[in-house]
PyMOL Python script that loads the backbone (N, CA, C, O; Angstrom):
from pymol import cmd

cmd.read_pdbstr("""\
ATOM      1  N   UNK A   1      69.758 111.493  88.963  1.00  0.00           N
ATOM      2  CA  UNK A   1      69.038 110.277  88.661  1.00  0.00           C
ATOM      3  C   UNK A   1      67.790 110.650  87.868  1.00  0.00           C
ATOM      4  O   UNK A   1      67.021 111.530  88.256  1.00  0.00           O
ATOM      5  N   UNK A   2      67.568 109.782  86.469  1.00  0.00           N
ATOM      6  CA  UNK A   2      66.276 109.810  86.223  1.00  0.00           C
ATOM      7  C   UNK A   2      65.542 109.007  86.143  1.00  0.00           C
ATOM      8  O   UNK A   2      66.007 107.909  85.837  1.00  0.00           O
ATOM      9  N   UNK A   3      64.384 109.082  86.314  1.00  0.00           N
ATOM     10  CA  UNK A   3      63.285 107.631  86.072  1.00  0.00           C
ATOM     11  C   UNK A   3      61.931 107.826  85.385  1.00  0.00           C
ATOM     12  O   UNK A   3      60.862 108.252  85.823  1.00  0.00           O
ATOM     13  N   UNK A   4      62.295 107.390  84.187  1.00  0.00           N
ATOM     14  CA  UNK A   4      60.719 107.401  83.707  1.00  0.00           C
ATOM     15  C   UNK A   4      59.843 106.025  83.578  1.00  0.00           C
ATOM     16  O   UNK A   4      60.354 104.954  83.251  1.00  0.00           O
ATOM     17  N   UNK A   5      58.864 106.146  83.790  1.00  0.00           N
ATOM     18  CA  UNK A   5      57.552 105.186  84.310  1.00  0.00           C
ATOM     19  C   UNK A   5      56.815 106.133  84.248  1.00  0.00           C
ATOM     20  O   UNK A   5      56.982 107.338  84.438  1.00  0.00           O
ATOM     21  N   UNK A   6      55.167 104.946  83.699  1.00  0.00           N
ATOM     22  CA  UNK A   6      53.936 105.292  83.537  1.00  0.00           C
ATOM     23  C   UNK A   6      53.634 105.527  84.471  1.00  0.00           C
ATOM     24  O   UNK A   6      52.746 106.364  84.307  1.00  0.00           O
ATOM     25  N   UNK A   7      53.815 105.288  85.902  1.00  0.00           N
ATOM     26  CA  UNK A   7      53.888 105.370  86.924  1.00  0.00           C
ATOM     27  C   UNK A   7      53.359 106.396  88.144  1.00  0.00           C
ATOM     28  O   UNK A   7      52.838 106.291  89.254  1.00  0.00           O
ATOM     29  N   UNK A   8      53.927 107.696  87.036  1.00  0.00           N
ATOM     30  CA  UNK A   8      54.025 108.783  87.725  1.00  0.00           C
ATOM     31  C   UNK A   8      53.023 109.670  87.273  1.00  0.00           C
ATOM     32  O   UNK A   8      52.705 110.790  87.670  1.00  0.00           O
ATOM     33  N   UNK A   9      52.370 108.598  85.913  1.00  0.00           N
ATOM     34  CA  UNK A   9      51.411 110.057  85.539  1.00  0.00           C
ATOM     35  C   UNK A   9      49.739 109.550  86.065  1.00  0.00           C
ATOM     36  O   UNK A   9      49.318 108.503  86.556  1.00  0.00           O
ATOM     37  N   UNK A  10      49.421 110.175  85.884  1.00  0.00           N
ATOM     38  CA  UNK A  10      47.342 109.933  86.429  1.00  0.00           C
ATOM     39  C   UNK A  10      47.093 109.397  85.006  1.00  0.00           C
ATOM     40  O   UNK A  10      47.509 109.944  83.985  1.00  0.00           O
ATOM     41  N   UNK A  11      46.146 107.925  85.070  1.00  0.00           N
ATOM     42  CA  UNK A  11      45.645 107.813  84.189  1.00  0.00           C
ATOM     43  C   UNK A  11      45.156 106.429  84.632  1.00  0.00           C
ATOM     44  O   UNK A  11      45.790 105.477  85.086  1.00  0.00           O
ATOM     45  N   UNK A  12      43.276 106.654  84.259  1.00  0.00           N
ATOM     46  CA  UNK A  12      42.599 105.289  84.676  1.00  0.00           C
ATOM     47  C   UNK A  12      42.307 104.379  84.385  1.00  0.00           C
ATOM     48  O   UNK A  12      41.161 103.944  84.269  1.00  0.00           O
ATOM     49  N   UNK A  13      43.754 103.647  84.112  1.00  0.00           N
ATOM     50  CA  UNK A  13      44.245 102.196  83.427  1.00  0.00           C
ATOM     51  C   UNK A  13      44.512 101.855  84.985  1.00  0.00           C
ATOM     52  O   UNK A  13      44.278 100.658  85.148  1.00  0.00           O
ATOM     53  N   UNK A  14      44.965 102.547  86.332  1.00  0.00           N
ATOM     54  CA  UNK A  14      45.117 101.877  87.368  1.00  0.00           C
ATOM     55  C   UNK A  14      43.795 101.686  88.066  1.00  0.00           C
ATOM     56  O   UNK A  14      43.910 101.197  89.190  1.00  0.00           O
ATOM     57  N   UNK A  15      42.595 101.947  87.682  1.00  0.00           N
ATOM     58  CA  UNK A  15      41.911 102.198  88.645  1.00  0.00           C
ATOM     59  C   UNK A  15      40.799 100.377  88.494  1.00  0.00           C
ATOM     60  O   UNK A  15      40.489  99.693  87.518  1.00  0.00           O
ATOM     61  N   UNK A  16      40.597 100.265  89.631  1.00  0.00           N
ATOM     62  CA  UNK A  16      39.944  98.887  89.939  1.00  0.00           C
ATOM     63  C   UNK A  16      38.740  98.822  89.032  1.00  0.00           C
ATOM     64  O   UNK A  16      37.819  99.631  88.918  1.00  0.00           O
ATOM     65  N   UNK A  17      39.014  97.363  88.242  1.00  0.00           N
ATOM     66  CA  UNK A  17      38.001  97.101  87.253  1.00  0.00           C
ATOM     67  C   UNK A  17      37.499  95.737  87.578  1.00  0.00           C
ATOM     68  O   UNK A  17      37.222  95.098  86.563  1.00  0.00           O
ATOM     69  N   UNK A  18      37.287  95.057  88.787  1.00  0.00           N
ATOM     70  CA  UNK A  18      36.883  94.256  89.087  1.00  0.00           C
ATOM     71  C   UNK A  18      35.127  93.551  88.732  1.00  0.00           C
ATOM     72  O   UNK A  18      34.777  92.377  88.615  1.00  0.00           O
ATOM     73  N   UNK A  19      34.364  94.767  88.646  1.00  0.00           N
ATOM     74  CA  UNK A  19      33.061  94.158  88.485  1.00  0.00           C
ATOM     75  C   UNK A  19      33.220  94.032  86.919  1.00  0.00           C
ATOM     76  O   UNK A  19      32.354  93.248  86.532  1.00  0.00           O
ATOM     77  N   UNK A  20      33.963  94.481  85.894  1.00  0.00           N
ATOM     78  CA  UNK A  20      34.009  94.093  84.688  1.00  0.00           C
ATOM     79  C   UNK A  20      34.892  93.395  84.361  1.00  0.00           C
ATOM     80  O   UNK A  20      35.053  93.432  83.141  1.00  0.00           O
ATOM     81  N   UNK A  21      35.860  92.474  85.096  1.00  0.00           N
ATOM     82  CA  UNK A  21      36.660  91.792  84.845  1.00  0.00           C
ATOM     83  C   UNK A  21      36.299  90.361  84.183  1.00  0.00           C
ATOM     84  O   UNK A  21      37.164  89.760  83.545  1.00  0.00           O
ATOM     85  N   UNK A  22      34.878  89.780  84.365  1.00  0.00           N
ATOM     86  CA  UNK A  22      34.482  88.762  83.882  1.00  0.00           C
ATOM     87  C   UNK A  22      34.282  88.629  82.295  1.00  0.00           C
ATOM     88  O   UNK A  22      34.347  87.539  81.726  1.00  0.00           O
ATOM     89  N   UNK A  23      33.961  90.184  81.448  1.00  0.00           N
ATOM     90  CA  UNK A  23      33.723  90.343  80.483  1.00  0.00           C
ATOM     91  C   UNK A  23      35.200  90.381  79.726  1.00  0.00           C
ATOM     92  O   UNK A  23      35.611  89.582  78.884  1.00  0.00           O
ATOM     93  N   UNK A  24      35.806  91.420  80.212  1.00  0.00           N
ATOM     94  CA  UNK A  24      36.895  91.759  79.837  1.00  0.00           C
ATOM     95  C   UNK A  24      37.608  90.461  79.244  1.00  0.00           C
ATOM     96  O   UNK A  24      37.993  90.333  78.081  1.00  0.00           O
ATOM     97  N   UNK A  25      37.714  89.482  80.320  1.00  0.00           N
ATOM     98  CA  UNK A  25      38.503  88.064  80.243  1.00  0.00           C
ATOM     99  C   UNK A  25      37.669  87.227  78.787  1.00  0.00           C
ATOM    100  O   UNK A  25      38.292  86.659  77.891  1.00  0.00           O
ATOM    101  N   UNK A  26      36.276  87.337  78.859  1.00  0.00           N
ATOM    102  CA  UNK A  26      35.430  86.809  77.853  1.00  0.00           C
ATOM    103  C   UNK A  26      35.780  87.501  76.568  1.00  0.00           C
ATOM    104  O   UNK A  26      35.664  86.789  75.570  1.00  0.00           O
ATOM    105  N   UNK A  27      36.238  88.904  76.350  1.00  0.00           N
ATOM    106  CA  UNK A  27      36.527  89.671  75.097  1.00  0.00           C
ATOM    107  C   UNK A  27      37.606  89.418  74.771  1.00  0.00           C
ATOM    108  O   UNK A  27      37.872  89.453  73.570  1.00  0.00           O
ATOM    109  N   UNK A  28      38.419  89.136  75.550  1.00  0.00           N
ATOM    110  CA  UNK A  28      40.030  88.751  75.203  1.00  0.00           C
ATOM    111  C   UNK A  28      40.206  87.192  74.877  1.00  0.00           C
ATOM    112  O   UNK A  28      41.030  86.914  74.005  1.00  0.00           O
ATOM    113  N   UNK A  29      39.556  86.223  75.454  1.00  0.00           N
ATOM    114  CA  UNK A  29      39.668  85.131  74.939  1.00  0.00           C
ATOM    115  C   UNK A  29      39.418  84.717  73.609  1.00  0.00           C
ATOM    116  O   UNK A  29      40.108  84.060  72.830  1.00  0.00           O
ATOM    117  N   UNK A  30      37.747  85.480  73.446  1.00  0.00           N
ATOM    118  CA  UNK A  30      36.776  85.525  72.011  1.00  0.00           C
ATOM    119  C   UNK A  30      37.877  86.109  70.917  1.00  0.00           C
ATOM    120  O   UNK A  30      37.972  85.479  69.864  1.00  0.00           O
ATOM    121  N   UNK A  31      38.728  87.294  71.109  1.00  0.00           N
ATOM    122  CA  UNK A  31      39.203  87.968  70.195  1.00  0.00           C
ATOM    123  C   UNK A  31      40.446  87.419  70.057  1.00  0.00           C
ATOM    124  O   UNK A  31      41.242  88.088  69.399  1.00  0.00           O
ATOM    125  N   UNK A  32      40.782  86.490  70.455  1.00  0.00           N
ATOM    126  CA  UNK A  32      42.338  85.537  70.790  1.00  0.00           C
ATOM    127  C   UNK A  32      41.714  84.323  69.643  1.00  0.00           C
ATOM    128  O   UNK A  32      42.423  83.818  68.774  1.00  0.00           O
ATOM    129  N   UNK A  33      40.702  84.094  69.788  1.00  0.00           N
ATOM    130  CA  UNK A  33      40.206  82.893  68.607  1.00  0.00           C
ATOM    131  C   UNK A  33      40.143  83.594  67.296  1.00  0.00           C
ATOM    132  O   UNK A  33      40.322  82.935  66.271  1.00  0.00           O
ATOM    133  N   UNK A  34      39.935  84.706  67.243  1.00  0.00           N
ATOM    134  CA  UNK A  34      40.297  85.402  65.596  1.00  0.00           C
ATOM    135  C   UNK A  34      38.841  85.621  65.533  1.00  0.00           C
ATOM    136  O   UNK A  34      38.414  85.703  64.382  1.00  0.00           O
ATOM    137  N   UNK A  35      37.953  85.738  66.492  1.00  0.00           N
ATOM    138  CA  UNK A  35      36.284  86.382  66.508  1.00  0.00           C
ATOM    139  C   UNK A  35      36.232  87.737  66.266  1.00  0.00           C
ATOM    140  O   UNK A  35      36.811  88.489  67.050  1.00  0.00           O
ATOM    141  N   UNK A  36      35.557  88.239  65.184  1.00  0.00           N
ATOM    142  CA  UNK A  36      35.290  89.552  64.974  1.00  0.00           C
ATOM    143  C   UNK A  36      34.341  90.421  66.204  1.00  0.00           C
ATOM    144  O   UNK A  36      33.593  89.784  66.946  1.00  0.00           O
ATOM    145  N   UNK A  37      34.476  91.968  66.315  1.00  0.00           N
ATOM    146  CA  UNK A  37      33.684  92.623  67.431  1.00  0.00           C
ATOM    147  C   UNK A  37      31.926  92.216  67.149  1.00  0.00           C
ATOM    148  O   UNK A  37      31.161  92.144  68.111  1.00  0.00           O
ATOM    149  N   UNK A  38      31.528  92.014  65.966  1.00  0.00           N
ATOM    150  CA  UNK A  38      30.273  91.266  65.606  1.00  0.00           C
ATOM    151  C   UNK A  38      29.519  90.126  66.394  1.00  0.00           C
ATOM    152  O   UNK A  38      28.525  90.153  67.121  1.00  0.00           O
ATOM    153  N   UNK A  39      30.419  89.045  65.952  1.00  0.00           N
ATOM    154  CA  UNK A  39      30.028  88.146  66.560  1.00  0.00           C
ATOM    155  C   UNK A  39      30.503  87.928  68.013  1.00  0.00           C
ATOM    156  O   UNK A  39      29.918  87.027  68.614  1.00  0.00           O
ATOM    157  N   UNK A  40      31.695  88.762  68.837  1.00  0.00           N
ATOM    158  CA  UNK A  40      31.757  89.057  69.797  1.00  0.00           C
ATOM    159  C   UNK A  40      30.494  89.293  70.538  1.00  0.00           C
ATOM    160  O   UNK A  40      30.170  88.512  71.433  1.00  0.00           O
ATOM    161  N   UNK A  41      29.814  90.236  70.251  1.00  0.00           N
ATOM    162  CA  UNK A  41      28.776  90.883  70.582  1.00  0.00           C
ATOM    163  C   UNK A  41      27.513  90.207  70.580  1.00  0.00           C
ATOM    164  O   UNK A  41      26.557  90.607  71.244  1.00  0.00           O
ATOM    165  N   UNK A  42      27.484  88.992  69.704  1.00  0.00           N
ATOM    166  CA  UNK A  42      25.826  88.304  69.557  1.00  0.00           C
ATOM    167  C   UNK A  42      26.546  87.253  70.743  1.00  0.00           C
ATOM    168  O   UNK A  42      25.754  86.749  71.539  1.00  0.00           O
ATOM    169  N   UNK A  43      27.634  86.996  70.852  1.00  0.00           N
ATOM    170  CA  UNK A  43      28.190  85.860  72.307  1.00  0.00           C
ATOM    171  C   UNK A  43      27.517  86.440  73.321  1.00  0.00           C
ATOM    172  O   UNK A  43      26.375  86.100  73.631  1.00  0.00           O
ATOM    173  N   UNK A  44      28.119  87.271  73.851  1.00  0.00           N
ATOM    174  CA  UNK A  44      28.246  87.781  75.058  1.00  0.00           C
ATOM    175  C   UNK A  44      26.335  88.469  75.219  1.00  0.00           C
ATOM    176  O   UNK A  44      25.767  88.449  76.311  1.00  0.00           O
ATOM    177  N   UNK A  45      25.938  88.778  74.482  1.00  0.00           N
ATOM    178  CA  UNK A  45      24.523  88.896  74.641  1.00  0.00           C
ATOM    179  C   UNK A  45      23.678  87.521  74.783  1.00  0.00           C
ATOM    180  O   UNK A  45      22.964  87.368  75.774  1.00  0.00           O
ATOM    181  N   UNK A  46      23.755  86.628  73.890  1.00  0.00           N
ATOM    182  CA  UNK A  46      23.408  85.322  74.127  1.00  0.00           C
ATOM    183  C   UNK A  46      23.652  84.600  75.547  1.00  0.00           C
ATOM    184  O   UNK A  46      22.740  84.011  76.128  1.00  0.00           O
ATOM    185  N   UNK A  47      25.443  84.731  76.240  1.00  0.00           N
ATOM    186  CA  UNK A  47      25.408  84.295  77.606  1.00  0.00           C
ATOM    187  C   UNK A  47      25.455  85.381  78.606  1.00  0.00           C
ATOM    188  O   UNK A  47      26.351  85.650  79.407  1.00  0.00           O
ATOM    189  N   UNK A  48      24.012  86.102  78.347  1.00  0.00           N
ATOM    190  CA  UNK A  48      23.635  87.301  79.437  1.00  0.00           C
ATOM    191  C   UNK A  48      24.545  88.093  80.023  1.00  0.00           C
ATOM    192  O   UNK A  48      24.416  88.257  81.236  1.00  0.00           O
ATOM    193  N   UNK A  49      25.627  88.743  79.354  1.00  0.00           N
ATOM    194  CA  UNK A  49      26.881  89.590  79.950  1.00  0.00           C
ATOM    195  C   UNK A  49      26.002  91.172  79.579  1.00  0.00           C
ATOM    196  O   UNK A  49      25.424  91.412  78.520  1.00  0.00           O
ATOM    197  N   UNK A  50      26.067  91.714  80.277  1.00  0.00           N
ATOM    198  CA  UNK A  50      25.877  93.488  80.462  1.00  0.00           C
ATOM    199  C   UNK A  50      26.443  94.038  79.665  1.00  0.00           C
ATOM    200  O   UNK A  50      27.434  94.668  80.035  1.00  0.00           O
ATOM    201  N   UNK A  51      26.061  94.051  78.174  1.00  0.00           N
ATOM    202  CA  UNK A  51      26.815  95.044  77.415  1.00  0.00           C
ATOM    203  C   UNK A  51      25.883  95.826  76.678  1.00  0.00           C
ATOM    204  O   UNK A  51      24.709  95.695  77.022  1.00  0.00           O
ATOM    205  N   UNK A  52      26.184  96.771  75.550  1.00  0.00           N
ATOM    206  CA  UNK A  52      25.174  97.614  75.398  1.00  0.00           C
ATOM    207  C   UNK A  52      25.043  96.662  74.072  1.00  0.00           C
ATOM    208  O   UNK A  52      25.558  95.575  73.809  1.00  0.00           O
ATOM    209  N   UNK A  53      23.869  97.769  73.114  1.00  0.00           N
ATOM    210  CA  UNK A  53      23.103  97.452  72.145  1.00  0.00           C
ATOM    211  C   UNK A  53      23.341  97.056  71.008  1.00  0.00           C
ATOM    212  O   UNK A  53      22.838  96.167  70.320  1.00  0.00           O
ATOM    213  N   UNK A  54      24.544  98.123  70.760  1.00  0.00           N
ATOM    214  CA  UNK A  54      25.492  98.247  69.556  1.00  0.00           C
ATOM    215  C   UNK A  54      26.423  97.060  69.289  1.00  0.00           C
ATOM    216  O   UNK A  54      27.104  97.037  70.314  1.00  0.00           O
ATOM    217  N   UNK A  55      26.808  96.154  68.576  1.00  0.00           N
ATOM    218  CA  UNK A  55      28.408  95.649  68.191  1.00  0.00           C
ATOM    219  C   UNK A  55      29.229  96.638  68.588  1.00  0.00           C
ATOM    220  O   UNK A  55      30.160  96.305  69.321  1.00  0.00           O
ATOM    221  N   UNK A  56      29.077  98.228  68.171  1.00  0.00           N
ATOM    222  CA  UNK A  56      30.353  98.710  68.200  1.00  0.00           C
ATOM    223  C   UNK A  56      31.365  99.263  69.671  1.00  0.00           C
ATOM    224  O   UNK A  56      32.525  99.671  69.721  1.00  0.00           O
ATOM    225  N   UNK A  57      30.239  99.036  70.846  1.00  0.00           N
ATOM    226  CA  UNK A  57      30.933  99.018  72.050  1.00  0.00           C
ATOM    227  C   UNK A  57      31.610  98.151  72.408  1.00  0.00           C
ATOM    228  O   UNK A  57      32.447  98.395  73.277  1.00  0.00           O
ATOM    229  N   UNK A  58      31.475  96.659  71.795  1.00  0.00           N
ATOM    230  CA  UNK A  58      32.736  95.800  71.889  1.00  0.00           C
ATOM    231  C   UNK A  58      33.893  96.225  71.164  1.00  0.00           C
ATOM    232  O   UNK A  58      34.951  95.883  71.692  1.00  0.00           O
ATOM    233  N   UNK A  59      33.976  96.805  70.216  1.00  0.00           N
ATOM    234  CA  UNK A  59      35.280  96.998  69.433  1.00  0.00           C
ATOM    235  C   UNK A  59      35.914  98.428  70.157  1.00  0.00           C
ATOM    236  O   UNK A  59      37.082  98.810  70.082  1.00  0.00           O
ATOM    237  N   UNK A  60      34.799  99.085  70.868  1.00  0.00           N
ATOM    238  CA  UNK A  60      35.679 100.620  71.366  1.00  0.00           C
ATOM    239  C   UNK A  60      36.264  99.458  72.841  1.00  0.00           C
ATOM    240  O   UNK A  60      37.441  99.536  73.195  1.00  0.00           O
ATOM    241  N   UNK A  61      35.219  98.388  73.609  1.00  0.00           N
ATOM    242  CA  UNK A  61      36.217  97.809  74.601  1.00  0.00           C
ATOM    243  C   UNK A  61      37.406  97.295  74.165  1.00  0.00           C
ATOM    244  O   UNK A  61      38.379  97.270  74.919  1.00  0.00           O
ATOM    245  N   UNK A  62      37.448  96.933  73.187  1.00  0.00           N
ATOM    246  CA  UNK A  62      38.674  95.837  72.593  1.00  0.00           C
ATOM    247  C   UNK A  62      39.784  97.298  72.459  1.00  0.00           C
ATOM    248  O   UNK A  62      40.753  97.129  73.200  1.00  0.00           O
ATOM    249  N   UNK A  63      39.824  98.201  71.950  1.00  0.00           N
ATOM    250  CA  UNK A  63      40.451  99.011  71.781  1.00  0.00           C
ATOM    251  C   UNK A  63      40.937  99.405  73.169  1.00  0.00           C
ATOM    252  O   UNK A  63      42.135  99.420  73.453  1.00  0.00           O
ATOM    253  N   UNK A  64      39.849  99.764  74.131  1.00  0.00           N
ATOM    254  CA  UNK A  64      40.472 100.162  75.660  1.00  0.00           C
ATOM    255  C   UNK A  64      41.543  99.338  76.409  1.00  0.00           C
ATOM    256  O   UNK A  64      42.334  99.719  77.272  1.00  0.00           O
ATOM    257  N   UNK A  65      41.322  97.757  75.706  1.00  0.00           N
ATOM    258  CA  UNK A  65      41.362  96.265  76.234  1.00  0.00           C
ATOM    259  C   UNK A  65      43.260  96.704  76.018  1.00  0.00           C
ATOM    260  O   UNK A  65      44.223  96.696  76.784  1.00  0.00           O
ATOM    261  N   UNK A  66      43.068  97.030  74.629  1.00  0.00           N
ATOM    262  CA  UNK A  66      44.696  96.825  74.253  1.00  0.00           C
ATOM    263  C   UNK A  66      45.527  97.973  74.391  1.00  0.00           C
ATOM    264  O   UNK A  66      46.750  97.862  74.308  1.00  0.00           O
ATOM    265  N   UNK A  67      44.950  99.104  74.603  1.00  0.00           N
ATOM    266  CA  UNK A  67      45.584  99.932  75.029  1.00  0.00           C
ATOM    267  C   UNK A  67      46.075  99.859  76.376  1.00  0.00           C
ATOM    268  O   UNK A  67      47.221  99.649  76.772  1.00  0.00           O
ATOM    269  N   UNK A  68      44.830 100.105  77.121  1.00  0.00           N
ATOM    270  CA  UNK A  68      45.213  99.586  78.520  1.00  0.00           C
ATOM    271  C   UNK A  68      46.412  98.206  79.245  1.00  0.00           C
ATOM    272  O   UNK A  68      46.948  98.162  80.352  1.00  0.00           O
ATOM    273  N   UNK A  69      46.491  97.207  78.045  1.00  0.00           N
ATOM    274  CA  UNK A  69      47.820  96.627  77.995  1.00  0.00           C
ATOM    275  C   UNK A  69      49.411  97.167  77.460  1.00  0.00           C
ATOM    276  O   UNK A  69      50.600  96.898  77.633  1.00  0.00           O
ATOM    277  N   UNK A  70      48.558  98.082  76.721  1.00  0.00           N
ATOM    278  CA  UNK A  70      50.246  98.818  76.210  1.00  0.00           C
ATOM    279  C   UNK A  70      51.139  98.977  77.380  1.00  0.00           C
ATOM    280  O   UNK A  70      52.149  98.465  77.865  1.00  0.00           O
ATOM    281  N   UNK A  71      49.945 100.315  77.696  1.00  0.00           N
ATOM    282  CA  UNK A  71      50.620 101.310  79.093  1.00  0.00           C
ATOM    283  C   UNK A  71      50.584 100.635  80.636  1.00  0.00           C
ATOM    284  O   UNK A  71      51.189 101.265  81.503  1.00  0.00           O
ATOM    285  N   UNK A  72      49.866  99.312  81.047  1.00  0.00           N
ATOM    286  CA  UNK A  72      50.328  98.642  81.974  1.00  0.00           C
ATOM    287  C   UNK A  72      51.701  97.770  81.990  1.00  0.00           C
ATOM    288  O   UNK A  72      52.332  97.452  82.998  1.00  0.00           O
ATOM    289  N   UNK A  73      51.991  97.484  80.754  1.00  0.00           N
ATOM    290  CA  UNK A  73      53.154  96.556  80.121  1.00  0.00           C
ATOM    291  C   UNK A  73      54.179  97.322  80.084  1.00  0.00           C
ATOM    292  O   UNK A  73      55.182  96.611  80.149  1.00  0.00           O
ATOM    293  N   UNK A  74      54.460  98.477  80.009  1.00  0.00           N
ATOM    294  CA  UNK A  74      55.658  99.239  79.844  1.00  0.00           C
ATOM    295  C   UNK A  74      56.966  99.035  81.241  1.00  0.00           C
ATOM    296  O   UNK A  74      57.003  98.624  82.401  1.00  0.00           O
ATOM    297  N   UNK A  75      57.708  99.501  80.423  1.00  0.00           N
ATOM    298  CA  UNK A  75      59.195  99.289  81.458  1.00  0.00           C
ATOM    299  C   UNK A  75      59.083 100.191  82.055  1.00  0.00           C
ATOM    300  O   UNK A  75      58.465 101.114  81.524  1.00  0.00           O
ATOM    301  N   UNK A  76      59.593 100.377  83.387  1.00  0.00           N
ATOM    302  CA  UNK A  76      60.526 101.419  84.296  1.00  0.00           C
ATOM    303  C   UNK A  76      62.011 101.477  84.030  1.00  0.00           C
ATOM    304  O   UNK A  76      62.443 100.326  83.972  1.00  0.00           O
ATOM    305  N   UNK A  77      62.643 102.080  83.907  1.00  0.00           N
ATOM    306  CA  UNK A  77      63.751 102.808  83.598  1.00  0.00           C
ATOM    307  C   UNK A  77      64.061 103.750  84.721  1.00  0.00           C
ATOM    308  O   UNK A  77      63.323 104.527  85.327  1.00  0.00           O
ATOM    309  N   UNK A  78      65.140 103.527  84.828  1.00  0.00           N
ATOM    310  CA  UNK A  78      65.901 104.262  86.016  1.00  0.00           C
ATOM    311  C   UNK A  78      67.339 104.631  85.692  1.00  0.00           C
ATOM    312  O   UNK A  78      68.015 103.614  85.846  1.00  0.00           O
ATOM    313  N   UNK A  79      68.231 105.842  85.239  1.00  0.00           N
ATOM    314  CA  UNK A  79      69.450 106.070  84.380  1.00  0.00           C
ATOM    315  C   UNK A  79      69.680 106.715  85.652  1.00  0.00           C
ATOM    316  O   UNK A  79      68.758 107.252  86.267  1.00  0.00           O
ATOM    317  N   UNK A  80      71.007 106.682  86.119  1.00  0.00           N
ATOM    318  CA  UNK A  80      71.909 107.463  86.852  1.00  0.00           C
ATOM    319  C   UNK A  80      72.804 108.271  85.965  1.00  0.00           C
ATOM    320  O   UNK A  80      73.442 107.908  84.977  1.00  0.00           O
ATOM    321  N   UNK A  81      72.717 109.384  86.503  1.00  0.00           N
ATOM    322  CA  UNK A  81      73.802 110.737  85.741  1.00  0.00           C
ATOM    323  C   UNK A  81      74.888 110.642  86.205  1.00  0.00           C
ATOM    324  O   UNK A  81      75.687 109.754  86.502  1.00  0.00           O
ATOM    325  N   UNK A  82      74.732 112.754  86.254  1.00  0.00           N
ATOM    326  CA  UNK A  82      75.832 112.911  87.178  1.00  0.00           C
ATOM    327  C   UNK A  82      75.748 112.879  88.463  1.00  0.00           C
ATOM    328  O   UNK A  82      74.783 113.312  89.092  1.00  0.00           O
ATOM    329  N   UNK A  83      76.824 112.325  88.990  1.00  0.00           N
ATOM    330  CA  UNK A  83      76.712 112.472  90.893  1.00  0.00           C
ATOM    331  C   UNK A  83      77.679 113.499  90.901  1.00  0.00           C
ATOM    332  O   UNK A  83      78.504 113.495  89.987  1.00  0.00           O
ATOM    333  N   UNK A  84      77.752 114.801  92.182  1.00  0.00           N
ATOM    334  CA  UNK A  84      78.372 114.967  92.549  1.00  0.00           C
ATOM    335  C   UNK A  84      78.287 115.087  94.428  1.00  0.00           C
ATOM    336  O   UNK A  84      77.316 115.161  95.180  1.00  0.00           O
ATOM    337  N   UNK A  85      79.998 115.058  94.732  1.00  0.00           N
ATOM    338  CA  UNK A  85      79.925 114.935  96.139  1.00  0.00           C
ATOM    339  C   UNK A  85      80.630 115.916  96.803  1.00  0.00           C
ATOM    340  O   UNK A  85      81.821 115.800  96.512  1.00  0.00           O
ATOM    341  N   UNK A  86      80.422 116.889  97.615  1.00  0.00           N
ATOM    342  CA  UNK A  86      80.967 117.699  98.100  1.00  0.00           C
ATOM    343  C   UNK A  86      81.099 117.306  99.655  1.00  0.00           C
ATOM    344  O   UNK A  86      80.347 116.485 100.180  1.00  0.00           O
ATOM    345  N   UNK A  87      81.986 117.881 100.242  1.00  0.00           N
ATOM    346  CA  UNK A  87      82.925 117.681 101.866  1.00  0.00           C
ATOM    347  C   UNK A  87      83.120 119.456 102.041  1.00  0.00           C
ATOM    348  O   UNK A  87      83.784 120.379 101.569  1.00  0.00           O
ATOM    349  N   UNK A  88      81.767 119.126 103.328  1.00  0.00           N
ATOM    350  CA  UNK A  88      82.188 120.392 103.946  1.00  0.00           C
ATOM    351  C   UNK A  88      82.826 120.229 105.224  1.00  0.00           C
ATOM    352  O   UNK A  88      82.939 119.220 105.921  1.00  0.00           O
ATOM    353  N   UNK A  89      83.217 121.389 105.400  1.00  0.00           N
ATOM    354  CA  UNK A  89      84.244 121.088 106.809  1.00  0.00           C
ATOM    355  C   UNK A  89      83.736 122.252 107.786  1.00  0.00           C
ATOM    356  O   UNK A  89      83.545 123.363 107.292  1.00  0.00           O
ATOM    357  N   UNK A  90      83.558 122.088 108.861  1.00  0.00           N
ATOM    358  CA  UNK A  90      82.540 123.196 109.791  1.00  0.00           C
ATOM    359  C   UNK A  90      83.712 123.512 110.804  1.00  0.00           C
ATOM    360  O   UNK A  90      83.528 124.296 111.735  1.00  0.00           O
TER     361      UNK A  90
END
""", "prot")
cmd.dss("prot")
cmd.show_as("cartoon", "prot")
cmd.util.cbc("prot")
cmd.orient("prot")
């Protein structure tokens, strides 16, 4: 039997992102309207969200944003081979 899934490897796309989940949801909506990481960035500063200084840490989140959907979105796969069955006799 084989099975491949993201599943099996370490990587901290599983790990709890709850205290940034409010933003996250705000970057994905903004960037769903066709809003550039620019004006992303004068939003979310305007309605007091915790982000840094730069524009360009919204566009490295947006990048984490969609990656991190790649590799949560992926299939599991599970292929059966060969079986074999042996009968022993004691």
């Amino acid at each position: 039997m084989k099975v491949v899934s993201h599943k099996f490897s370490h990587t901290p796309y599983f790990n709890d992102i709850k205290d940034r989940k409010s933003i996250h949801n705000k970057i994905k909506e903004l960037t769903d309207k066709g809003l550039g990481y620019r004006k992303i960035h004068s939003i979310l500063i305007k309605e007091g969200f915790d982000i840094g200084k730069s524009p360009s840490c919204v566009y490295s989140m947006i990048k984490k944003l969609e990656k991190r959907d790649k590799i949560l979105s992926q299939k599991t796969i599970v292929e059966l081979g060969k079986i074999e069955v042996k009968l022993l006799r004691v």
